[in-house]
ZAMIBA-430557 format. One record per residue (C-alpha): residue number from 1; residue in three letters; z, y, x. Coordinates in steps of 0.02 Angstrom, whole numbers. Example, Ala and Ser with C-alpha at 12.3 -4.5 7.8 and 13.67 -1.06 7.14 Angstrom:
<recs>
(1,'ALA',(390,-225,615)) (2,'SER',(357,-53,684)) 
</recs>
This chain:
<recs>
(1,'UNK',(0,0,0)) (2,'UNK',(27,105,135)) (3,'UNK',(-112,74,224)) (4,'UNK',(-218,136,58)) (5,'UNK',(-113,263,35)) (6,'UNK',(-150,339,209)) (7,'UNK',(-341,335,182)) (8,'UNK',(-317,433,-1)) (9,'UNK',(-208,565,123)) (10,'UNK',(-385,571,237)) (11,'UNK',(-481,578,117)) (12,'UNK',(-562,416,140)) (13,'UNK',(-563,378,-50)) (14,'UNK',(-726,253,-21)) (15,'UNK',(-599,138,88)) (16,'UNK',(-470,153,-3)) (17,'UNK',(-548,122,-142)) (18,'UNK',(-639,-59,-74)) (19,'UNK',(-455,-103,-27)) (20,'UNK',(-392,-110,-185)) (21,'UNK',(-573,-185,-239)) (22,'UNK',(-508,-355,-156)) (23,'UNK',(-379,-362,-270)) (24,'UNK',(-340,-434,-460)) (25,'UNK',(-319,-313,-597)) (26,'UNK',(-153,-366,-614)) (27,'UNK',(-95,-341,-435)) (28,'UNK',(-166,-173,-424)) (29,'UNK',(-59,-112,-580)) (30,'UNK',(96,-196,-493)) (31,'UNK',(48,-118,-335)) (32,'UNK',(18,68,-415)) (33,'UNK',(205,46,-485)) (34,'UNK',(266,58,-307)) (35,'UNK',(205,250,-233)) (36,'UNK',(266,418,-325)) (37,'UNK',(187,428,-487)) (38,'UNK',(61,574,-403)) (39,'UNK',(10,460,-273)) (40,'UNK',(-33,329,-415)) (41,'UNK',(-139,445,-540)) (42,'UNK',(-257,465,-371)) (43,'UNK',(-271,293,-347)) (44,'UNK',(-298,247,-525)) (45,'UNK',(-444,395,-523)) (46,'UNK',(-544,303,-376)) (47,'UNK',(-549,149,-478)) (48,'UNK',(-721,113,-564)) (49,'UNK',(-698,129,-753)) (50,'UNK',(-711,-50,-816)) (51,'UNK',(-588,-87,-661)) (52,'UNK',(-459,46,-738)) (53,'UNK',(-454,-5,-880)) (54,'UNK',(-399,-154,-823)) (55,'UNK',(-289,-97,-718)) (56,'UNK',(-214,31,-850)) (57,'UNK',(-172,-108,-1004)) (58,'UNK',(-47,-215,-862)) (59,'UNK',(40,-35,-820)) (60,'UNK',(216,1,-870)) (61,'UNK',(227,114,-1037)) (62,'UNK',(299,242,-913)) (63,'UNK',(132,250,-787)) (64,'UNK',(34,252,-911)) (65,'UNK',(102,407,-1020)) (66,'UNK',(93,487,-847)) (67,'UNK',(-81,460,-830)) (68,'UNK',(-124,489,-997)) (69,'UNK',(-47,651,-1000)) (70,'UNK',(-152,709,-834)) (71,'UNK',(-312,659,-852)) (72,'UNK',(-438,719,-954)) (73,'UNK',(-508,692,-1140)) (74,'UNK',(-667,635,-1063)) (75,'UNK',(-567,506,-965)) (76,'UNK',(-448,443,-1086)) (77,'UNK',(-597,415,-1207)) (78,'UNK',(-670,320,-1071)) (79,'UNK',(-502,205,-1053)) (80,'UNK',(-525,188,-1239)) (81,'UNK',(-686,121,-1246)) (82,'UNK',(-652,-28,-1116)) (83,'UNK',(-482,-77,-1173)) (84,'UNK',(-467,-219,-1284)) (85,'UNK',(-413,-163,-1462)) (86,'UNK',(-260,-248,-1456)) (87,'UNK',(-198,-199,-1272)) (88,'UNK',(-238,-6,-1356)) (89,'UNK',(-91,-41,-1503)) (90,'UNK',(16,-103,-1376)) (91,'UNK',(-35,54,-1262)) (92,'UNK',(5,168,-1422)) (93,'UNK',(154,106,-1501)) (94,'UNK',(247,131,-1336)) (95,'UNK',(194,307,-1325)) (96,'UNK',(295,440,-1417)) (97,'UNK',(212,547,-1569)) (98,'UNK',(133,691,-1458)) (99,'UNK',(46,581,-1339)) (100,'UNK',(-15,457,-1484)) (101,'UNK',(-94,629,-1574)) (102,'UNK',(-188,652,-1411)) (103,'UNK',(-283,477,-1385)) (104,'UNK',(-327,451,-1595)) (105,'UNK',(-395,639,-1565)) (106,'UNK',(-507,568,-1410)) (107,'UNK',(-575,422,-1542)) (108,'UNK',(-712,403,-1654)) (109,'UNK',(-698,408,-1826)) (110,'UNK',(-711,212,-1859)) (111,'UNK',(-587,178,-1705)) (112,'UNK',(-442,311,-1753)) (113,'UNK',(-451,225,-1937)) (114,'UNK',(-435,58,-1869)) (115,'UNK',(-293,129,-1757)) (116,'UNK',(-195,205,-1875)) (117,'UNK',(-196,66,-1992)) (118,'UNK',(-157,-53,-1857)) (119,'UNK',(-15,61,-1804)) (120,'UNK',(67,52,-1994)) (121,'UNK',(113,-140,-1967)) (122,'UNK',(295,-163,-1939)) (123,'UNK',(363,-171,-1771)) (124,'UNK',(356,-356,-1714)) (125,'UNK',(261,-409,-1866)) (126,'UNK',(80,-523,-1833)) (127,'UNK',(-36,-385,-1876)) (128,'UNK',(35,-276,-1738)) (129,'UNK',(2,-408,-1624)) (130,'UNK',(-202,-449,-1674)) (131,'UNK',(-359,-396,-1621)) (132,'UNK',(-497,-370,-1720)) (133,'UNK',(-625,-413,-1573)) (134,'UNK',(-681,-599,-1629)) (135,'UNK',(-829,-680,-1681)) (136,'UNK',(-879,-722,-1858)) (137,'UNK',(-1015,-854,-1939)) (138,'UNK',(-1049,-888,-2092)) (139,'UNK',(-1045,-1067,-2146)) (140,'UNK',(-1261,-1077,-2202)) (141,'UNK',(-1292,-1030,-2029)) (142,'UNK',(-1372,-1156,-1906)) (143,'UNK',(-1301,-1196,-1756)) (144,'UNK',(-1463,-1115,-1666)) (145,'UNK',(-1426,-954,-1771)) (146,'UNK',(-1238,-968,-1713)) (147,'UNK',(-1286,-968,-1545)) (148,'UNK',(-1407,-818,-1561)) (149,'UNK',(-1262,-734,-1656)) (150,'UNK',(-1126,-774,-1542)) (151,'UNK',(-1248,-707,-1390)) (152,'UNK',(-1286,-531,-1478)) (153,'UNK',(-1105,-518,-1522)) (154,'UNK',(-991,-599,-1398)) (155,'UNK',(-993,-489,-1252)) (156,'UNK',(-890,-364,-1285)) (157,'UNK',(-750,-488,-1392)) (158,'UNK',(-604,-541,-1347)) (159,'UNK',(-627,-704,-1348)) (160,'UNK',(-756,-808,-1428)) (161,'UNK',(-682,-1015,-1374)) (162,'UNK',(-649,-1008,-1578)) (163,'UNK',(-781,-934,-1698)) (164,'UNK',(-688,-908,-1871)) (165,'UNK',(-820,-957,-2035)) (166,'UNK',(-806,-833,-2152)) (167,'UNK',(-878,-769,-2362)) (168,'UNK',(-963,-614,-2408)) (169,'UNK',(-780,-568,-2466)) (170,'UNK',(-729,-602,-2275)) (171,'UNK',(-591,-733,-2326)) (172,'UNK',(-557,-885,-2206)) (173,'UNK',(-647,-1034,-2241)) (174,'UNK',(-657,-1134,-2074)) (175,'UNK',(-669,-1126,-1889)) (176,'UNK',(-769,-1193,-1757)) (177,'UNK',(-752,-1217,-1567)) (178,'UNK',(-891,-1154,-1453)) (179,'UNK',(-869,-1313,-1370)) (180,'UNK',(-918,-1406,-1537)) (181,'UNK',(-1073,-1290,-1562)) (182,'UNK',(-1140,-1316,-1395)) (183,'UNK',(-1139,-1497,-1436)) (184,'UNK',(-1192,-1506,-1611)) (185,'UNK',(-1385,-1508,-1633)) (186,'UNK',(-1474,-1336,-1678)) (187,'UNK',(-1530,-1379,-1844)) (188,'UNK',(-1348,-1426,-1883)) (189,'UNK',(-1250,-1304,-2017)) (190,'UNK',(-1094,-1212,-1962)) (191,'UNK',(-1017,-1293,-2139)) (192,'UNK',(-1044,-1467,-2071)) (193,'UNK',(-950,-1447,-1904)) (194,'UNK',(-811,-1308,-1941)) (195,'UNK',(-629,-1355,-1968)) (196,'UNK',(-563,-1316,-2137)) (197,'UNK',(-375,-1380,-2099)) (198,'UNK',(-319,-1200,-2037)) (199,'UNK',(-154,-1142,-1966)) (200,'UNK',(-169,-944,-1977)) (201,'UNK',(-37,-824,-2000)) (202,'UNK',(-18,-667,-2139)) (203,'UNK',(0,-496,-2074)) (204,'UNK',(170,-448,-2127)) (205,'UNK',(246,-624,-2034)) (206,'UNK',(358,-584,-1905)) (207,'UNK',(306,-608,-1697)) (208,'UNK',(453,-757,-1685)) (209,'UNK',(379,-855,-1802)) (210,'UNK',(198,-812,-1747)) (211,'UNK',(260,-883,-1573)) (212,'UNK',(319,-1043,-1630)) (213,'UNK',(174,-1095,-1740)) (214,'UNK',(66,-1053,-1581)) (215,'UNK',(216,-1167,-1477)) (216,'UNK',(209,-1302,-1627)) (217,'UNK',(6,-1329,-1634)) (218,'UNK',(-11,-1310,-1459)) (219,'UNK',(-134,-1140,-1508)) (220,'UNK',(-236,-1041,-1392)) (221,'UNK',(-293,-924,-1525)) (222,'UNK',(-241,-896,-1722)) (223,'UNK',(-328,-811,-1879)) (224,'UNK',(-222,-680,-1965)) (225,'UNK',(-253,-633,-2146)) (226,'UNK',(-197,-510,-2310)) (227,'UNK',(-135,-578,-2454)) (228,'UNK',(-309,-619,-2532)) (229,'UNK',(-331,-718,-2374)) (230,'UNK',(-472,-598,-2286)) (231,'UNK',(-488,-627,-2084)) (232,'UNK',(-421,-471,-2030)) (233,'UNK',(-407,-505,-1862)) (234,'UNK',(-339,-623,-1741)) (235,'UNK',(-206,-662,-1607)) (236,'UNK',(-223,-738,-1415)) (237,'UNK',(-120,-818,-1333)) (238,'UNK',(-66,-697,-1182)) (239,'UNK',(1,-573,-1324)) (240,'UNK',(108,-750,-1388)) (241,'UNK',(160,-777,-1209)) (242,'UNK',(216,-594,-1206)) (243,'UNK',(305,-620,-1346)) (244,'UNK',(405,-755,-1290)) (245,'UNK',(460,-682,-1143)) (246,'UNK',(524,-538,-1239)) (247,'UNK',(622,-664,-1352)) (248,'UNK',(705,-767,-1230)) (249,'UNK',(773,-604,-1143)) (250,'UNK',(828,-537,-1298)) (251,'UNK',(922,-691,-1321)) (252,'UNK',(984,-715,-1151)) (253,'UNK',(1055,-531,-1167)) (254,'UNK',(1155,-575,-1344)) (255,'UNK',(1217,-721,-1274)) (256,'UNK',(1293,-626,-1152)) (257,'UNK',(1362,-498,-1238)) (258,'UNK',(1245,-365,-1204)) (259,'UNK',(1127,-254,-1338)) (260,'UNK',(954,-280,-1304)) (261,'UNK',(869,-179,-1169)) (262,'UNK',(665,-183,-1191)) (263,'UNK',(664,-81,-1026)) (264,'UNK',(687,-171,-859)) (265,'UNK',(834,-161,-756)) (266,'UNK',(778,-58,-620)) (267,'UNK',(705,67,-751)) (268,'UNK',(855,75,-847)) (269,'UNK',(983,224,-828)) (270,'UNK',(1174,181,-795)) (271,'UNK',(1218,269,-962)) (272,'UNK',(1099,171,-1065)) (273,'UNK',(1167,5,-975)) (274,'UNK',(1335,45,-1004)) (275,'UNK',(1307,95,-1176)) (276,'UNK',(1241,-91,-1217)) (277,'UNK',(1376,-164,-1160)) (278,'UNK',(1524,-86,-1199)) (279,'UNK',(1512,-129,-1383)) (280,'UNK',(1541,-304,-1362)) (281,'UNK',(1661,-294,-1215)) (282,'UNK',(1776,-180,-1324)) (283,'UNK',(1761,-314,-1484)) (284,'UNK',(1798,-451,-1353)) (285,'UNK',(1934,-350,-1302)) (286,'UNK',(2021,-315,-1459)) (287,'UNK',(1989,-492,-1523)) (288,'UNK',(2095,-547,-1374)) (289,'UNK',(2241,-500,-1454)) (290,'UNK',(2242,-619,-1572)) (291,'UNK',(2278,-746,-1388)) (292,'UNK',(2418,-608,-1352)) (293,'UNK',(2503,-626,-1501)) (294,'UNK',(2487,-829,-1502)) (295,'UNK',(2584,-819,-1328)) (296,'UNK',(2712,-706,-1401)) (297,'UNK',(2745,-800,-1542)) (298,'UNK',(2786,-958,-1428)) (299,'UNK',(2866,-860,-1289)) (300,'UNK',(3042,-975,-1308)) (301,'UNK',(2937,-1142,-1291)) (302,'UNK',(2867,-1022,-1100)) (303,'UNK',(3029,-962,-1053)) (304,'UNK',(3122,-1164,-1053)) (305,'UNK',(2960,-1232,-953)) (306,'UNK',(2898,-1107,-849)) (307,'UNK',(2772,-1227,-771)) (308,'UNK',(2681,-1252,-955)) (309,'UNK',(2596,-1070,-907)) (310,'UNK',(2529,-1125,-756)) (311,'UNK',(2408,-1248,-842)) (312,'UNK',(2349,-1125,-976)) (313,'UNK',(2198,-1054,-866)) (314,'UNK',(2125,-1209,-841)) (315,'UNK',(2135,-1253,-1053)) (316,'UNK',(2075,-1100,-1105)) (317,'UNK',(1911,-1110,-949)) (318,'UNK',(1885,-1289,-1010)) (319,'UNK',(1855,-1240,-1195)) (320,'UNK',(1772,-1106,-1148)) (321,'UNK',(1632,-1215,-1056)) (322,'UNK',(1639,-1338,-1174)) (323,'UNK',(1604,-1243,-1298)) (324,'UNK',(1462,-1110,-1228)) (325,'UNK',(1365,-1297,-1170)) (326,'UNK',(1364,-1334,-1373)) (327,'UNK',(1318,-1166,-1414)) (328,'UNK',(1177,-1159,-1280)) (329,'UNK',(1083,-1325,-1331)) (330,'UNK',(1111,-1269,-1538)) (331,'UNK',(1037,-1097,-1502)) (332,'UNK',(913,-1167,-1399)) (333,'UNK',(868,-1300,-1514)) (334,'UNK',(837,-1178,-1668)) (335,'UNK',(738,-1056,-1574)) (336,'UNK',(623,-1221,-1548)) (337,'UNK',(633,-1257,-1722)) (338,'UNK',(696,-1431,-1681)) (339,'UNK',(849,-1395,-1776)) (340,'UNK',(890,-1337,-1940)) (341,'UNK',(1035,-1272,-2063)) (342,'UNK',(1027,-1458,-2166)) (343,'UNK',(1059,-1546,-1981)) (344,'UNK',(1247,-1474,-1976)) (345,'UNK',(1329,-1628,-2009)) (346,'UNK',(1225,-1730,-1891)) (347,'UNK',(1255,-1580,-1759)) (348,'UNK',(1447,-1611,-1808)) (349,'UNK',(1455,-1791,-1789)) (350,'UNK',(1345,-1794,-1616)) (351,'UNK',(1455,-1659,-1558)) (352,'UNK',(1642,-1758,-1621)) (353,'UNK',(1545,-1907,-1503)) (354,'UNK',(1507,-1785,-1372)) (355,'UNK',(1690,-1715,-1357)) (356,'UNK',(1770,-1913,-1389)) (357,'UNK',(1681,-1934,-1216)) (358,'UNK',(1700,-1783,-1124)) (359,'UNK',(1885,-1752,-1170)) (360,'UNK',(1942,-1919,-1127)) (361,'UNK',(1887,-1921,-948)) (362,'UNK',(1946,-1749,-920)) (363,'UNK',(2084,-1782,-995)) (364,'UNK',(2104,-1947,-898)) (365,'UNK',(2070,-1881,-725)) (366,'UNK',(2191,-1734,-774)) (367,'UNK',(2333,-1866,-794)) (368,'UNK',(2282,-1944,-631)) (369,'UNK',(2291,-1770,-536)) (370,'UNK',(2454,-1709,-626)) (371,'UNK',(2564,-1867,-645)) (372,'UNK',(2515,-1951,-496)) (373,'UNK',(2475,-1821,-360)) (374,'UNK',(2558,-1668,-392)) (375,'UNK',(2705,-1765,-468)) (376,'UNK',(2711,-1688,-644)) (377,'UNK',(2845,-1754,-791)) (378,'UNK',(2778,-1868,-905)) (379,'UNK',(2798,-1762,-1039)) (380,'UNK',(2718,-1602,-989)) (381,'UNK',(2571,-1691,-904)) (382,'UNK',(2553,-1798,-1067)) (383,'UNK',(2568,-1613,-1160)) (384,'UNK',(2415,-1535,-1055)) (385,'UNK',(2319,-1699,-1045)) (386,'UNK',(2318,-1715,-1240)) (387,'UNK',(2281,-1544,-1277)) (388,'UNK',(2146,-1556,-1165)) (389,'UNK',(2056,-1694,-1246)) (390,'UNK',(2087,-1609,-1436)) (391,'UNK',(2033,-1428,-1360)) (392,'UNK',(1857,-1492,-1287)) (393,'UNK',(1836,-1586,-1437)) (394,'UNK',(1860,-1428,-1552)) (395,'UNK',(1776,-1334,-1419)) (396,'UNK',(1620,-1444,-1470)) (397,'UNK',(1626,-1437,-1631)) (398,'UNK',(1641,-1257,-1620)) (399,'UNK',(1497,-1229,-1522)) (400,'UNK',(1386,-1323,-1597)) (401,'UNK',(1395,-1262,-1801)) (402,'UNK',(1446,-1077,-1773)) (403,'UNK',(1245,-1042,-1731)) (404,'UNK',(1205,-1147,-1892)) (405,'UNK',(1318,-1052,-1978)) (406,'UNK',(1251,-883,-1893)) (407,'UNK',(1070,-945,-1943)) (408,'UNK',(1145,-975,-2137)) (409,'UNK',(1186,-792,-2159)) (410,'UNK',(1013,-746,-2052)) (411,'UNK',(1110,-681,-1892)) (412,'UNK',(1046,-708,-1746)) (413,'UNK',(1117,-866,-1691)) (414,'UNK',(1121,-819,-1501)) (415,'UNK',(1270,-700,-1562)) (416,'UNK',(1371,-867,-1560)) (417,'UNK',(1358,-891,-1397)) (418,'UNK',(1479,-884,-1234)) (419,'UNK',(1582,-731,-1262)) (420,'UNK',(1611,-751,-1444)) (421,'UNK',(1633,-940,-1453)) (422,'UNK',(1747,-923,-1306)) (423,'UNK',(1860,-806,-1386)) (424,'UNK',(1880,-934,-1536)) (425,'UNK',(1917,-1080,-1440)) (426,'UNK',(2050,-976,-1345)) (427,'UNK',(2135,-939,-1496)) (428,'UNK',(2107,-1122,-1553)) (429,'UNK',(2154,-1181,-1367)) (430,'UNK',(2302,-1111,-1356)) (431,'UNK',(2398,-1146,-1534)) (432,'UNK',(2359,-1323,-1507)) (433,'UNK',(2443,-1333,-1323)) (434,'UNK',(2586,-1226,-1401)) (435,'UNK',(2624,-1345,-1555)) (436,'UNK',(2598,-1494,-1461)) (437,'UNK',(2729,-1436,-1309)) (438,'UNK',(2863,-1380,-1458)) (439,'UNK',(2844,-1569,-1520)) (440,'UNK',(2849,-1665,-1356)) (441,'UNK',(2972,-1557,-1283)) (442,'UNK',(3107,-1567,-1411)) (443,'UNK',(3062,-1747,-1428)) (444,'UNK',(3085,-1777,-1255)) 
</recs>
């Protein structure tokens, strides 16, 4: 980078341009995200067009506001004109009202209409995620007038591996693989080689459940519709794998207590990190009284066996753990779809066999180490060893139906993850030890 960077300063803009040249689209927009933002806008102005366009959809919403808002109409019409139609929604709806004004004002009439109907889907919904650059038959075409169509067409699409058969009204009727064209005789129809068992999607359906139909039929592109069942567009599979991404670190940053960030770390200011987190961290906080006033309550049963505190670390860590693995495979398991809100009583009865195992030999090997090595009673180590075994098997239980429930009452399951689930079993943890040492101690 520096080595272009110091040809742009000598004005050798021909060199510096073939350097970048060598490179993919893709590492040239990482690559401009690394020099001031000045430096970049004169590197992204020695690309050739069709290059920076490119170049410009793979940019961070940041760069490219600052390009946008210093170059000129001529050039942002040009960016326009080579950017595919979905990569320009994505492009706009990160871009605040002023800026958006600006590129529908460098469109033509038929694009800014298209735009800003495209730009009234909700927020995360399938039509905000189409293109409308895809080719169409109709089914009384032959495959030799396919082919001619698809040629005349096809160039400036998307993607044309899956040609979608369409009416007069435009509605869906069947699709058809370029692959199976290819290899059907030209005299052949389009009706007697399409696909009429469709999976397609309606506008209005939300991106999560766009991405796991795509994840279920193992899709590279799908058909979206209206409500009368028109082809309105359609959505690839690099927006889908976008999508996911975005998903699985929006539940990685629930499950962890944190409000969603779409920005990345590095990009995101210390007040607006803070401010995601704090929320939880003070609910955590306050629900952790509830363990405060569960030690107060059996404060006697502390004070005539001091050592019973010692082990009360190590109970509450174990259910903790025990728990959060539940609550990790449930989540993960719905977001999947392999699990549903009718399986909680299988979930509960795989999880009571789960914790049967998993308690016993940590509670066993917790006998060995207490009663054996460091020389324990009998009756407290029998007191930590059985609470053990009935904390990791509540722990379990826990873990695994609190995201069903979450699901029930559509929350996000990955709510019920680590930090809440481990304040629960805490709570849970901690009565059981308590009870159990007031019964074996005054029996003993």
């Amino acid at each position: 980078m520096q080595q272009i960077i110091d040809l742009v300063e000598q004005n050798q803009y021909t060199k510096a341009r073939a350097e970048l040249l060598k490179m993919n689209p893709v590492d040239i927009a990482h690559l401009l995200e690394k020099p001031p933002l000045e430096k970049s806008l004169i590197l992204f102005r020695i690309l050739p067009k069709d290059i920076g366009a490119d170049v410009f959809s793979y940019m961070s919403s940041e760069q490219q506001k600052y390009i946008v808002g210093n170059i000129t109409d001529k050039e942002i019409r040009s960016i326009l004109d080579k950017l595919y139609f979905d990569d320009t929604i994505d492009f706009l709806e990160e871009m605040p009202a002023n800026f958006v004004k600006k590129v529908l004002k460098n469109a033509d009439e038929n694009t800014r209409q298209l735009l800003n109907q495209f730009l009234n889907y909700p927020e995360n919904s399938a039509g905000s995620l189409m293109t409308i650059e895809f080719v169409d038959l109709k089914k009384e075409m032959t495959v030799r007038e396919a082919l001619k169509h698809i040629k005349e067409t096809g160039f400036d699409k998307e993607t044309f591996d899956t040609c979608y058969v369409i009416n007069d009204q435009r509605q869906l009727e069947g699709i058809v693989t370029i692959r199976r064209i290819i290899l059907s005789d030209e005299d052949v129809l389009i009706k007697d080689i399409m696909e009429t068992n469709i999976t397609y999607v309606h506008t209005l359906d939300d991106q999560e459940d766009v991405a796991a139909k795509f994840i279920k039929y193992d899709l590279m592109t799908m058909p979206v519709v209206d409500n009368e069942k028109r082809l309105v567009g359609i959505i690839t599979v690099d927006d889908i794998l976008d999508i996911i991404e975005e998903e699985a670190t929006e539940d990685f940053q629930i499950m962890a207590g944190i409000a969603p960030v779409e920005d990345a770390y590095l990009k995101t200011d210390v007040l607006t990190l803070a401010k995601h987190r704090i929320g939880w961290l003070l609910i955590l906080m306050i629900s952790a009284t509830f363990t405060a006033n569960i030690v107060k309550r059996f404060e006697d049963i502390l004070q005539s066996s001091v050592l019973l505190a010692a082990f009360i670390p190590m109970l509450m860590d174990t259910g903790g753990n025990a728990g959060s693995q539940s609550s990790t495979l449930v989540i993960r398991g719905i977001a999947l779809g392999e699990i549903e809100s009718h399986d909680i009583f299988k979930i509960i009865i795989k999880e009571l066999l789960v914790g049967i195992i998993v308690g016993t030999v940590l509670a066993g090997v917790n006998f060995l180490r207490l009663y054996f090595i460091e020389k324990v009673t009998l009756t407290i180590t029998a007191t930590v060893c059985i609470s053990l075994f009935f904390t990791v098997l509540m722990a379990k239980v826990v873990g695994g139906i609190l995201p069903l429930v979450a699901k029930r009452f559509n929350v996000d399951p990955a709510i019920m993850a680590s930090p809440l689930i481990t304040t629960i079993v805490d709570a849970a943890a901690l009565t059981i030890y308590f009870i159990l040492a007031s019964n074996l101690l005054h029996i003993s």
